[in-house]
DONU-124483 format. One record per residue: y, z, x of N, C-alpha, C, O, CB in turn. Coordinates in steps of 0.02 Angstrom, whole numbers, plus 32768, in hexadecimal, padded with zeros to 4 digits. Atoms other than C-alpha are relative to their C-alpha. Glycine has a CB too. Example, Ala and Ser with C-alpha at 12.3 -4.5 7.8 and 13.67 -1.06 7.14 Angstrom:
residues 2
7FC58000802D7F1F81868267803C8000802D803B802180618001803E7FCE
7FC57FFD7FD67FCB816582AC803780257FD9806E802D7FF280177FB98014
***
This chain:
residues 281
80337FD2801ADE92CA4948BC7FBB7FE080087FB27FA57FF9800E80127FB6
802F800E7FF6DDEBCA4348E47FD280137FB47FEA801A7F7C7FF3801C8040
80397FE58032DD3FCA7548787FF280487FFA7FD1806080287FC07FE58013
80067FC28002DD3FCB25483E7FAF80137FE87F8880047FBB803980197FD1
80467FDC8004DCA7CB8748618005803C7FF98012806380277FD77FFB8035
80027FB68003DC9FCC2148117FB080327FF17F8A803A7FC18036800C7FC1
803C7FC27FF3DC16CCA84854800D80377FF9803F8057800C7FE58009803B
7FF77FB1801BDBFACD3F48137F9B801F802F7F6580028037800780027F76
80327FE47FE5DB7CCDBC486E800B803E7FCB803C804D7FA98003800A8054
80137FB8801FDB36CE5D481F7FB4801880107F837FF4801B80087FFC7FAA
80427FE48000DAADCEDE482E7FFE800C7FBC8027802E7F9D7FF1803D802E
80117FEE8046DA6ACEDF478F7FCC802F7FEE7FA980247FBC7FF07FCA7FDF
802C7FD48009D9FDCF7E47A47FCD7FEE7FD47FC5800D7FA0801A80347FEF
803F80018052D95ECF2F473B80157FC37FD880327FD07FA3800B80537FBA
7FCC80498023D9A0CE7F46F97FD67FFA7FB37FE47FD27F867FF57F9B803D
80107FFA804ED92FCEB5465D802780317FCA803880307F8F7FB880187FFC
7FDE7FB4802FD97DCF5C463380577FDC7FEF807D7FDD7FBE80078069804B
7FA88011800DDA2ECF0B465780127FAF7FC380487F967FB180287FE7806A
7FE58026803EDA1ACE8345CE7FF880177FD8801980037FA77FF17FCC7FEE
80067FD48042D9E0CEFB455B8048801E7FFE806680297FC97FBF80428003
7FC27FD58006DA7ECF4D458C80437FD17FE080767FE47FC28012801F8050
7FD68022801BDAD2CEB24567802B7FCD802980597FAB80118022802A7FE3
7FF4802C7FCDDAEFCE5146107FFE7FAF7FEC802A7F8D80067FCE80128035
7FF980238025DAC6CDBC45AB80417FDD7FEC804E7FA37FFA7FE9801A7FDF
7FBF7FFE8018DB73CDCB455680307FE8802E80527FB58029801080407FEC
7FE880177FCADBB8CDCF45F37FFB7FC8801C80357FB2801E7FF2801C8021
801C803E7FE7DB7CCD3C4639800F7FCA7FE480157F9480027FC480008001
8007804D802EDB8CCCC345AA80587FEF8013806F7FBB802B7FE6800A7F8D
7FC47FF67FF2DC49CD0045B580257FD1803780517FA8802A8000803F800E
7FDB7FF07FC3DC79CCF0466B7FF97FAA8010802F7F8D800E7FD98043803E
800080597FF0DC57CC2E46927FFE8001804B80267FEA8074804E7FCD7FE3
800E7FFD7FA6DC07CC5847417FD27FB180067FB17F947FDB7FBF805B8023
801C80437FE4DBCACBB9479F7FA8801A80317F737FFC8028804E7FD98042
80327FEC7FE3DB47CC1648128010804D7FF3804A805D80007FF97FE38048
80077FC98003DB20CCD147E97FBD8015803C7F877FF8803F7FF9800C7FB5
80367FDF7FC7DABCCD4048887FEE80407FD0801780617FB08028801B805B
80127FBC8012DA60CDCB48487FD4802B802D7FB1801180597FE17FFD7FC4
801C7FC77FDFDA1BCE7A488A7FC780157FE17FB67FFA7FAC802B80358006
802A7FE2800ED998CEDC48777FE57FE57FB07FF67FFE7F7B80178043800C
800C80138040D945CE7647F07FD880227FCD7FDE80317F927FEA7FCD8004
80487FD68023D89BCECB47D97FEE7FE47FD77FDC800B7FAA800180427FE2
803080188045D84FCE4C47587FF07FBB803580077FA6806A80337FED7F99
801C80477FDCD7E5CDA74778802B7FCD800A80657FDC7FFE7FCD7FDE7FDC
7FDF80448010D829CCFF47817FFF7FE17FD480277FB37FCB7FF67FDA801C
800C8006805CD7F1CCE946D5804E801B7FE8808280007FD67FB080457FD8
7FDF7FE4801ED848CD5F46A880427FFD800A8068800C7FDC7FEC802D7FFF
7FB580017FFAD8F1CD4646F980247FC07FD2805A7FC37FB580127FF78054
800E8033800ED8D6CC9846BF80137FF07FB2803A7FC77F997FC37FFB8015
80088002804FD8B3CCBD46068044801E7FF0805B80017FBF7FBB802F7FDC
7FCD7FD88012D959CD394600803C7FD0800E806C7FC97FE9800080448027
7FB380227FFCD9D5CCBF465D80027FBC7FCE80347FA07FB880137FE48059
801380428036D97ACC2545EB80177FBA801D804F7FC18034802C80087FB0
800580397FF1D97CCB7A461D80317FD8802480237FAF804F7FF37FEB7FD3
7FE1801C7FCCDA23CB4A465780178008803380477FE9804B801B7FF17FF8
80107FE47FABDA02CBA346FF7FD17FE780257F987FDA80137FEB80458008
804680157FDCD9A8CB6C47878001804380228038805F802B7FFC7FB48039
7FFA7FB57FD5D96ECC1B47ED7FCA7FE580397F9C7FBD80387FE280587FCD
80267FE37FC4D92DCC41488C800380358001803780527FF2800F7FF1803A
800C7FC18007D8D2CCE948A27FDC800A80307FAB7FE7803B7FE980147FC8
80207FD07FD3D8A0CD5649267FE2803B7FFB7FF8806C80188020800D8021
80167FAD8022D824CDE648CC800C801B805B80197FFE808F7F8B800D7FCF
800C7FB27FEAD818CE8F492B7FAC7FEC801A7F8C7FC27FF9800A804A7FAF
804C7FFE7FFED75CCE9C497E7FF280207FE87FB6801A7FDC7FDE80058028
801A7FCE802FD75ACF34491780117FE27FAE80497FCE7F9F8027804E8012
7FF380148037D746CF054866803C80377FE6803780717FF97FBD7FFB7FD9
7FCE7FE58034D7E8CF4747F180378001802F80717FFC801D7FEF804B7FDA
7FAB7FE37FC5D862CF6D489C80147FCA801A7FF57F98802E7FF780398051
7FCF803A7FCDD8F2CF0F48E77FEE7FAF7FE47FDF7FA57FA97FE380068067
80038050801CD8DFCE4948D280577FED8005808A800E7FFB7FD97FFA7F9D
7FB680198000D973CDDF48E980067FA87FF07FDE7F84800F802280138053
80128037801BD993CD33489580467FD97FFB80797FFB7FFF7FD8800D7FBF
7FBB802C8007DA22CCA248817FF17FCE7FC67FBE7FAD7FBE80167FD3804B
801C8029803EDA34CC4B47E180487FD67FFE80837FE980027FE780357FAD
7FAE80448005DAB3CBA647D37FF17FD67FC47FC17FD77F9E80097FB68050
8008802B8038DACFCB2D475E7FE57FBC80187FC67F977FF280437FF97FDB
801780337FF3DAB0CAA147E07FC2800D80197FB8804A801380247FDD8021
80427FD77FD5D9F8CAB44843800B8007804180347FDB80517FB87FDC8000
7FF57FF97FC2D9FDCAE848F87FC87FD7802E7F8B7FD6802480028048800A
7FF680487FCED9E8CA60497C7FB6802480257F808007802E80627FF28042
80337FEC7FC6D97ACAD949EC800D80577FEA8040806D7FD0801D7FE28063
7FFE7FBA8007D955CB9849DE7FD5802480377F9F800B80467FEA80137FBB
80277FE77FD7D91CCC1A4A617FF680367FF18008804D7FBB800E7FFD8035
7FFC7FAE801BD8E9CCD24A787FE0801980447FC8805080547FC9801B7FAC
801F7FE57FC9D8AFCCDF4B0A8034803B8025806E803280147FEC7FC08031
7FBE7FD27FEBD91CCD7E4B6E7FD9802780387F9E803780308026803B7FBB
802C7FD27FD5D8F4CDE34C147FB87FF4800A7F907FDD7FE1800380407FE8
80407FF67FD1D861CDF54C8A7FC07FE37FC77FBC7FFA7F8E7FF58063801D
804B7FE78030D7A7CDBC4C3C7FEA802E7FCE7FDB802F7F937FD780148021
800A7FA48002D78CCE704C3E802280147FBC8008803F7F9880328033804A
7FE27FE58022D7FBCE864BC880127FED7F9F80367FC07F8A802D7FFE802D
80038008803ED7EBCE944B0780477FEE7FDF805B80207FC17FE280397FE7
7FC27FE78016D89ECE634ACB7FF87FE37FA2802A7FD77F80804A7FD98038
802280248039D831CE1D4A1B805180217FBC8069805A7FBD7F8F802B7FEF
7FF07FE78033D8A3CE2C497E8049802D8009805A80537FDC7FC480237FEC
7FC97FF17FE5D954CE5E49EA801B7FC7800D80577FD580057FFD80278032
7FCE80247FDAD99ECDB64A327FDE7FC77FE37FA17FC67FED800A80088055
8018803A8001D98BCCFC49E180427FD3801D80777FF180247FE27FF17FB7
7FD280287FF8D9F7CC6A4A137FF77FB77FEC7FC97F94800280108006803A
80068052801ADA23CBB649B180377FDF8027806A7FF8803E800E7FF17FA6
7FB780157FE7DA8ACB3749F280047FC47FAF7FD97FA27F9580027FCE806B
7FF780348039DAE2CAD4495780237FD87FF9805A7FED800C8008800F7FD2
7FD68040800DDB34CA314930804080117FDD803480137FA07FD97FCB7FD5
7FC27FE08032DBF1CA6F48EA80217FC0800D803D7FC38044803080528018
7FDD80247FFFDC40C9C448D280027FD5803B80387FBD804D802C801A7FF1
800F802B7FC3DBF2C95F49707FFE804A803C7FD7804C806C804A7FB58010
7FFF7FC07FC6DC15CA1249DB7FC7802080007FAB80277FCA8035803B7FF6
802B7FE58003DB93CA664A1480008053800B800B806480457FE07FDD8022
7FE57FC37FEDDBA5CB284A057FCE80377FF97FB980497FC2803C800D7FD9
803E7FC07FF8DB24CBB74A37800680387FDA803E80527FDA7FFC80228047
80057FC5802DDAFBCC4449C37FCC802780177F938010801F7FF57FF07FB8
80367FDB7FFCDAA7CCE349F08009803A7FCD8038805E7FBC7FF680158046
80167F89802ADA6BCD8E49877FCF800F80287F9D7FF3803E7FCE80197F93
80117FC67FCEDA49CE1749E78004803A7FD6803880427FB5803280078042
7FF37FB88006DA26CEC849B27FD48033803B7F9B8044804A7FE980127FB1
80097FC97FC1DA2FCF3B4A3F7FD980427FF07FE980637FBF804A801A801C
801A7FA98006D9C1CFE44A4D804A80218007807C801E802A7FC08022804D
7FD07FC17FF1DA12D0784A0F800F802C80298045804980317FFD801F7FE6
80187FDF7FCFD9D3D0CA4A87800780538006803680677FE4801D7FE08033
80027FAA800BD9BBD19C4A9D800D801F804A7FEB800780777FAA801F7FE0
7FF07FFD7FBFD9F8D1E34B357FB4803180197F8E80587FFC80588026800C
804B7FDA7FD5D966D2214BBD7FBC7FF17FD37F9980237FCD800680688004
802180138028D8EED1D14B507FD47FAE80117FF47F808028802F80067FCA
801480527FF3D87FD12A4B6480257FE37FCD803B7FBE7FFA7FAB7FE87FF9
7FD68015801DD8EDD0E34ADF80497FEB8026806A7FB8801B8001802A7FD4
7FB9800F7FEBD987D0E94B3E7FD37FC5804E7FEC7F938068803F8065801A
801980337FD8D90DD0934BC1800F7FB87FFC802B7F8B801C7FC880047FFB
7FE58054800CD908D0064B6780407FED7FF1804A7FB07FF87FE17FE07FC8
7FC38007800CD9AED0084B3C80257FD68043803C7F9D8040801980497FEF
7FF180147FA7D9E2CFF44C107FD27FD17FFC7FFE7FAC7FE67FF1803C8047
803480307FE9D94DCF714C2380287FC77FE280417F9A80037FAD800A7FE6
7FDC80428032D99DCEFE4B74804E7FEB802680697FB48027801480237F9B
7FB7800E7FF6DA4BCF194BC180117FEA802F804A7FD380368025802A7FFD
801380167FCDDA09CEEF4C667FEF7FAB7FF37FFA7F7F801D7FC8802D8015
803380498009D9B3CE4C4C2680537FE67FDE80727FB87FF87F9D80017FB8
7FBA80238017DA5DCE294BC680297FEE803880527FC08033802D802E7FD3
7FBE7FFA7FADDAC5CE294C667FF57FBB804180187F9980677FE280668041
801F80547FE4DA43CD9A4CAB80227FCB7FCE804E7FA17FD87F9A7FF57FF6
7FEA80338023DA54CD444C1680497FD37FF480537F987FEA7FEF80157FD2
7FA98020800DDB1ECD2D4C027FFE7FD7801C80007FA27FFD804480218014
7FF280447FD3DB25CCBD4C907FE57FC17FE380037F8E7FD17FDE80058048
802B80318002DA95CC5F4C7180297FD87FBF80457FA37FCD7FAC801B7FF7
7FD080158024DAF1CC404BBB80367FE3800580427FB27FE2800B801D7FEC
7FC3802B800BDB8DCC0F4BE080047FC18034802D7F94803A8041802E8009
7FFD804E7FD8DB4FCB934C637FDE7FD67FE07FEA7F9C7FEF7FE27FFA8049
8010802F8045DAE7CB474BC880387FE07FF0804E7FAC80077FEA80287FBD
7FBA8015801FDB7FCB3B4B68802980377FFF801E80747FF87FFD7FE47FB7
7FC27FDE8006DC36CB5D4B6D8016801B7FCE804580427FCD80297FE3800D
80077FE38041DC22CB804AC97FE080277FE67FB980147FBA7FFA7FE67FE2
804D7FB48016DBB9CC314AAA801F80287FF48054803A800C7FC580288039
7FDC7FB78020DBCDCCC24A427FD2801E80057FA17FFA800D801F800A7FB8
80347FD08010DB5ECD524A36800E80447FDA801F807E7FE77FE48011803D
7FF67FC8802BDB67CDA849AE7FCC802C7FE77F9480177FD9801C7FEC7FCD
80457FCB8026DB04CE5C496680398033800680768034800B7FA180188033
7FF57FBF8006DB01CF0949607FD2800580407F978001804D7FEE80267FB6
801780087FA6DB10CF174A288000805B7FE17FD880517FB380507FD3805C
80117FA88013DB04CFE349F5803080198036801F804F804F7FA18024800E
7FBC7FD87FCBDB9FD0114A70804C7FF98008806F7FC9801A7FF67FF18044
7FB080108006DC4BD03E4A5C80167FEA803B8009800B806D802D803B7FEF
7FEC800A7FB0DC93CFEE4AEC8037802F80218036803C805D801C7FB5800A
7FBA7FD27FDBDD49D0674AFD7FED801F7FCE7FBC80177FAA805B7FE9800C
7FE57FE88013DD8DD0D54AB9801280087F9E8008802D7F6F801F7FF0802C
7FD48022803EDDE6D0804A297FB77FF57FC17FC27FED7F85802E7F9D8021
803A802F8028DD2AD04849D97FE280437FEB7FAE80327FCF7FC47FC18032
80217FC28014DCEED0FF49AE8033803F7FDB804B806A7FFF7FDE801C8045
7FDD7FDF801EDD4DD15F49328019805380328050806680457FD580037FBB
80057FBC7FEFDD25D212497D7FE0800580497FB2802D80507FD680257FC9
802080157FD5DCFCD1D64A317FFA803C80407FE3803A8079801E7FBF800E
7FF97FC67FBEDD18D27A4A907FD080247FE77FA88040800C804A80308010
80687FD07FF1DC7CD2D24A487FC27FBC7FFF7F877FC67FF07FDC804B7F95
8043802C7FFEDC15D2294A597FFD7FE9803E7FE57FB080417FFA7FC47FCF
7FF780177FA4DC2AD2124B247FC27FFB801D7FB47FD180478027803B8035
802A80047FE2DB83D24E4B397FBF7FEE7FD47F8780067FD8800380358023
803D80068055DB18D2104A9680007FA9802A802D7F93804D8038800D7F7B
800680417FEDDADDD15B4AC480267FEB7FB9802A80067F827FAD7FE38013
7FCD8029801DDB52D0DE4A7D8041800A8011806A7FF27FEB7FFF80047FC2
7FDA7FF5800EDBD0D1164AB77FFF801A80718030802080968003802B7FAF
7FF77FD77FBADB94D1604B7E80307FC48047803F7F8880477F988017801F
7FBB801D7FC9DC0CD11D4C107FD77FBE801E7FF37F888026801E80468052
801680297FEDDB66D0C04C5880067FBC7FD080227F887FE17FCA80198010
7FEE802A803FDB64D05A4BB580337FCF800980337F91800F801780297FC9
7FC28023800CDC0BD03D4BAF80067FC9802F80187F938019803B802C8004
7FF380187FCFDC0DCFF74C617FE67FB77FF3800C7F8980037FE880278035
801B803A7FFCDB9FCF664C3F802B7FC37FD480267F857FD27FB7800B7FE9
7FC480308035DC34CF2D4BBA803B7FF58050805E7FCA806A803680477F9D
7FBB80227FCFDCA1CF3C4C447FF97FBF802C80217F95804280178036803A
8023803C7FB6DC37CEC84CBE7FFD7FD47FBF802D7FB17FCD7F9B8013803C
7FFD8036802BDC21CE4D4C13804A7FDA800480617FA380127FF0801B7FB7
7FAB8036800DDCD8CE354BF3802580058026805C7FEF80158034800A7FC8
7FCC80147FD4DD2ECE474C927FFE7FB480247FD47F878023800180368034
7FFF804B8002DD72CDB74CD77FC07FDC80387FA07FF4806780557FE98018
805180227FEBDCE2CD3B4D0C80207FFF805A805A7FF7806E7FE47F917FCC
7FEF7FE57FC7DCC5CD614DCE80208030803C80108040807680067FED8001
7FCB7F9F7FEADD45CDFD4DFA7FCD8034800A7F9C803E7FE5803C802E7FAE
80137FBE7FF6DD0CCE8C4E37802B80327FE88063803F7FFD7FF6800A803E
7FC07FE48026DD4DCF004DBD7FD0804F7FEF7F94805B7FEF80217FC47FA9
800E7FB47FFCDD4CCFC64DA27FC0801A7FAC7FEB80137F808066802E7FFC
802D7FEF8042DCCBCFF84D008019804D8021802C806480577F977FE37FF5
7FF27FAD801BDCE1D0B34CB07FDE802C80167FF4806580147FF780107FBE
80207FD27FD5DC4BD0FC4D157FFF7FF8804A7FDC801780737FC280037FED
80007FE77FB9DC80D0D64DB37FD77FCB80297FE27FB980637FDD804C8006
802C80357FD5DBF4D0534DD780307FBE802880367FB780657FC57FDA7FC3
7FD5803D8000DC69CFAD4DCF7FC17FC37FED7F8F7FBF7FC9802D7FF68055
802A80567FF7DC1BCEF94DEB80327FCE7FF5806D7FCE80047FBD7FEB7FC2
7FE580427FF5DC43CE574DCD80027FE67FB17FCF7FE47F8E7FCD7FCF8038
7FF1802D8040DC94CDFC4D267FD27FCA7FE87FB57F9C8005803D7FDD8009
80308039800DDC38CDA14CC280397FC57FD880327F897FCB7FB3801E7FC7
7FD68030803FDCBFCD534C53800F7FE77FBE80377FBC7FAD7FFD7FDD8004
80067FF18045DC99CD724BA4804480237FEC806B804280107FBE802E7FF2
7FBB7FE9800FDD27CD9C4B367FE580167FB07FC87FEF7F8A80467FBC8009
80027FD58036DD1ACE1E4AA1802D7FE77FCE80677FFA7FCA800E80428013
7FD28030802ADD50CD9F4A11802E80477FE18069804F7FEE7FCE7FC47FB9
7FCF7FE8801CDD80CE3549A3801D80348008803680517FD77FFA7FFF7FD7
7FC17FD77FD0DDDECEA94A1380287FCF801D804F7FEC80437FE5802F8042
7FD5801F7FEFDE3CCE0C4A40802C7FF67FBE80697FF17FB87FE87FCA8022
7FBF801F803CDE7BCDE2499A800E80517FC9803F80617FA87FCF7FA37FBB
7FDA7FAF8017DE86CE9949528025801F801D804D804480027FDD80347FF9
7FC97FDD7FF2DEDDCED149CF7FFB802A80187FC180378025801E800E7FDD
80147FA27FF5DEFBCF914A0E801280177FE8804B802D7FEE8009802B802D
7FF87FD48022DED8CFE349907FC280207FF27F947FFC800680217FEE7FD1
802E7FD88022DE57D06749437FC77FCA7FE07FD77FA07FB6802A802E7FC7
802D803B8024DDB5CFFB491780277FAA802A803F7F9D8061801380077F8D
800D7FE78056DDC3CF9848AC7FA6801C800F7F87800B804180097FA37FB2
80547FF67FDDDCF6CFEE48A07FE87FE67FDF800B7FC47FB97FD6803E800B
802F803A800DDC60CF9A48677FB280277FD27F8D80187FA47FEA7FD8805B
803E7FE28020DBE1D0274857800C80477FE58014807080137FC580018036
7FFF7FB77FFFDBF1D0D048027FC280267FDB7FA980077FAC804380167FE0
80427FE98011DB56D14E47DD801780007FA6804F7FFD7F8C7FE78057802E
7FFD7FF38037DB35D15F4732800680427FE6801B80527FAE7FD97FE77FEE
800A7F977FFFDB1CD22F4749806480077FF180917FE6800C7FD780398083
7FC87FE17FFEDBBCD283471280417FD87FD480407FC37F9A800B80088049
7FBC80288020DC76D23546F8801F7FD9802980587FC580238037802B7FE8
7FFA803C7FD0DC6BD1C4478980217FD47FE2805C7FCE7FF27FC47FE18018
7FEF80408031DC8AD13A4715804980067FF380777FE7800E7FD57FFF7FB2
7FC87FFE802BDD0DD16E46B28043801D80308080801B80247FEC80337FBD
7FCA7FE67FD6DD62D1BE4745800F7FD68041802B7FEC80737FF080468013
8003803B7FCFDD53D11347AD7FF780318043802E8039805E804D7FC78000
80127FDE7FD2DD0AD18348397FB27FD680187F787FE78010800180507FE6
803880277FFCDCA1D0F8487580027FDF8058802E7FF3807E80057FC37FBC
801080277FD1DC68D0854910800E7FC680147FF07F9C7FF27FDA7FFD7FFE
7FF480407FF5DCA7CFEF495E7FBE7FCF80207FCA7FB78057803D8003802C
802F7FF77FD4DBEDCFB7498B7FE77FAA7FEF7FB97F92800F7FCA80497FF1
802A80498005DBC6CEF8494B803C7FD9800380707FE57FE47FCC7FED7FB5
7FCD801D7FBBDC29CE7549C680047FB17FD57FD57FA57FAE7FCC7FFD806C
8012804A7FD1DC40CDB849CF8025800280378061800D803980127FB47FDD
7FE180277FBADC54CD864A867FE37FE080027FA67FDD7FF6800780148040
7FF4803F7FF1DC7BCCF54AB0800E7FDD805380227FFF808380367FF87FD6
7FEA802D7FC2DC92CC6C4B44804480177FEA805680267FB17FED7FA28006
7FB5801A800BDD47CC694B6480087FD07FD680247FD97FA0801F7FE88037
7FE980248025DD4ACBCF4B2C7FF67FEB7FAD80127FBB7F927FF87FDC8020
80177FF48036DCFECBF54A82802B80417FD9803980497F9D7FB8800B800D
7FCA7FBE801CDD6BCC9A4A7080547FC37FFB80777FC67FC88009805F8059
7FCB80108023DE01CC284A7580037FD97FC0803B7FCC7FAB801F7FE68027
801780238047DDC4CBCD49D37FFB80387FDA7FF480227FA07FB77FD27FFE
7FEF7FD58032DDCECC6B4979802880157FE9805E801D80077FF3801F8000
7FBC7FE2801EDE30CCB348FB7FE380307FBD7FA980347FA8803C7FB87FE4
80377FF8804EDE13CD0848537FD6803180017FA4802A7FDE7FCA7FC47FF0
80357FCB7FE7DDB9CDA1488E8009802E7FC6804280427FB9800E8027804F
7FF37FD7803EDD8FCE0F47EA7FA5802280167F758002802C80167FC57F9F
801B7FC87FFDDD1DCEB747F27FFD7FF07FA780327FE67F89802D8044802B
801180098043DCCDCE9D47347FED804E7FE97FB580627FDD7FC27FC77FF7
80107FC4800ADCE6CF4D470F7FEA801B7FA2800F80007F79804180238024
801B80018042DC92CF85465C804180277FE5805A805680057FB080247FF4
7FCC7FD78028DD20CFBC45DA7FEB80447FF48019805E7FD5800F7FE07FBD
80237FD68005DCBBD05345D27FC78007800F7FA27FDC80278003800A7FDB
80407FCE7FCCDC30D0D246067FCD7FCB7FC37FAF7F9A7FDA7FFA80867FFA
803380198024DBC7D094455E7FF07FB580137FB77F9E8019801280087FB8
8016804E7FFBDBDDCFD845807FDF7FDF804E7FC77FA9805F804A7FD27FED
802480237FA8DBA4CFCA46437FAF7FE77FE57F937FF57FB07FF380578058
805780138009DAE9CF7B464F7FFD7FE880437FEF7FAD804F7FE37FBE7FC0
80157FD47FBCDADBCFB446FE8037801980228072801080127FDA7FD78036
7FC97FE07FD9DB2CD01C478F80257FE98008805D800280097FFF8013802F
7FC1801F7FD1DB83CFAE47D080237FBE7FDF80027FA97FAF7FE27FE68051
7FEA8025801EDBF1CF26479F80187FB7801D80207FBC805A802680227FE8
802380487FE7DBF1CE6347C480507FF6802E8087800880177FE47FB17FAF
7FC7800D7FCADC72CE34485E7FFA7FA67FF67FCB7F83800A7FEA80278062
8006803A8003DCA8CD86482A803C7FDA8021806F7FFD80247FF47FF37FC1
7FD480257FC4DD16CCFF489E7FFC7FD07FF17FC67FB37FED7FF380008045
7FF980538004DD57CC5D487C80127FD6804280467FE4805F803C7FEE7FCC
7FFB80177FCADD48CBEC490C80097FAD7FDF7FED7F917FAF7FC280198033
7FE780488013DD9DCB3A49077FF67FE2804380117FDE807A80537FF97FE2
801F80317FBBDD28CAD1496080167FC6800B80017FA6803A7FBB7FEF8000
***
């Protein structure tokens, strides 16, 4: 047995509203080693002041004040941190950071990512193809860093079938459209193959492996995000939409894959719910 590293990712819609909600609780609970978070929307103060002292964070605001932001908080400090992603040109501010951290002499890469939702026929879904574009550079470049990389968020796309409760009226809603999907297929097929994707395009494997569709299995979900409108919730009619992938050789160090689903509609303190993985580094 090696050193257990347990990461937990979540979008925490608002990382102010969701300790009011009681994320807090959560947290003190769970005995995560490095937590990634989404869409933070508060300063670095402020993430700072809420997680309290025995965190070290790295934060990537939003260029728009209150939107998106993405941040990594550990218990040890991170060695090196980046954020850089895609073209000059290209704003990816407050979507993509990356640490690399010391886990017991190993050195093992951490990213948060939150992907555009994107709107179909829309400059939104623009950026959506541009981020997913710039992701598709990046994998490589990552795993020839280290053999050891995860990238975890709220990538905003069911990849099959299996990850969308009600997926035959969401074919053509982004999150869910065939182009989308395809770019999962070119992530996790096998590294170099020329292999078939769902719209027909194809390409070439990158070699990423979908930690928790490997260790869940084929089955329904488990999901991650459901709207708050309606009886979504209560009728687990939800989204398979926030990932860790991994290097191969980082997916076989996993185990332990738990969907932190809220015992109820009253107790959530945000959409979505924290995707956590024990990896024995």
């Amino acid at each position: 047995m090696g050193t257990r590293l347990r990461l937990a990712s979540v979008n925490v819609n608002g990382i102010r509203a969701a300790y009011r909600r009681g994320m807090g609780d959560w947290l003190a609970e769970r005995d995560v080693d490095i937590l990634t978070l989404q869409e933070v929307r508060a300063s670095t103060d402020d993430l700072e002041g809420l997680l309290g002292p025995e965190w070290n964070v790295v934060h990537h605001p939003a260029t728009a004040k209150g939107r998106a932001g993405v941040a990594i908080a550990s218990r040890g400090a991170a060695s090196v941190h980046r954020v850089e992603l895609g073209d000059d040109d290209f704003d990816s501010a407050g979507r993509w950071i990356e640490a690399d951290y010391d886990v017991a002499g190993t050195i093992v890469t951490v990213v948060s990512t939150y992907v555009h939702s994107g709107e179909v026929d829309t400059p939104k879904q623009d950026e959506k193809w541009r981020f997913l574009d710039a992701m598709t550079a990046r994998l490589p470049q990552l795993a020839a860093h280290n053999g050891l990389a995860v990238v975890t968020g709220d990538l905003n796309v069911g990849h099959r079938e299996l990850d969308i409760k009600n997926w035959k009226g969401n074919v053509k809603r982004a999150g869910f459209l065939p182009r989308e999907r395809s770019y999962f297929d070119r992530f996790l097929g096998e590294a170099g193959t020329e292999i078939e994707t769902v719209d027909g395009t194809g390409g070439s494997g990158l070699g990423w492996v979908d930690v928790g569709r490997r260790l869940a299995g084929e089955v329904e979900g488990p999901y991650s995000w459901w709207s708050w409108r309606g009886q979504a919730f209560d009728n687990d009619t939800g989204w398979r939409i926030d990932y860790h992938l991994a290097t191969p050789a980082l997916a076989a160090k996993a185990e332990n894959h738990t969907i932190d689903r809220a015992p109820s509609y009253a107790e959530r303190w945000s959409d979505h719910a924290p995707v956590v993985v024990d990896y024995d580094i």
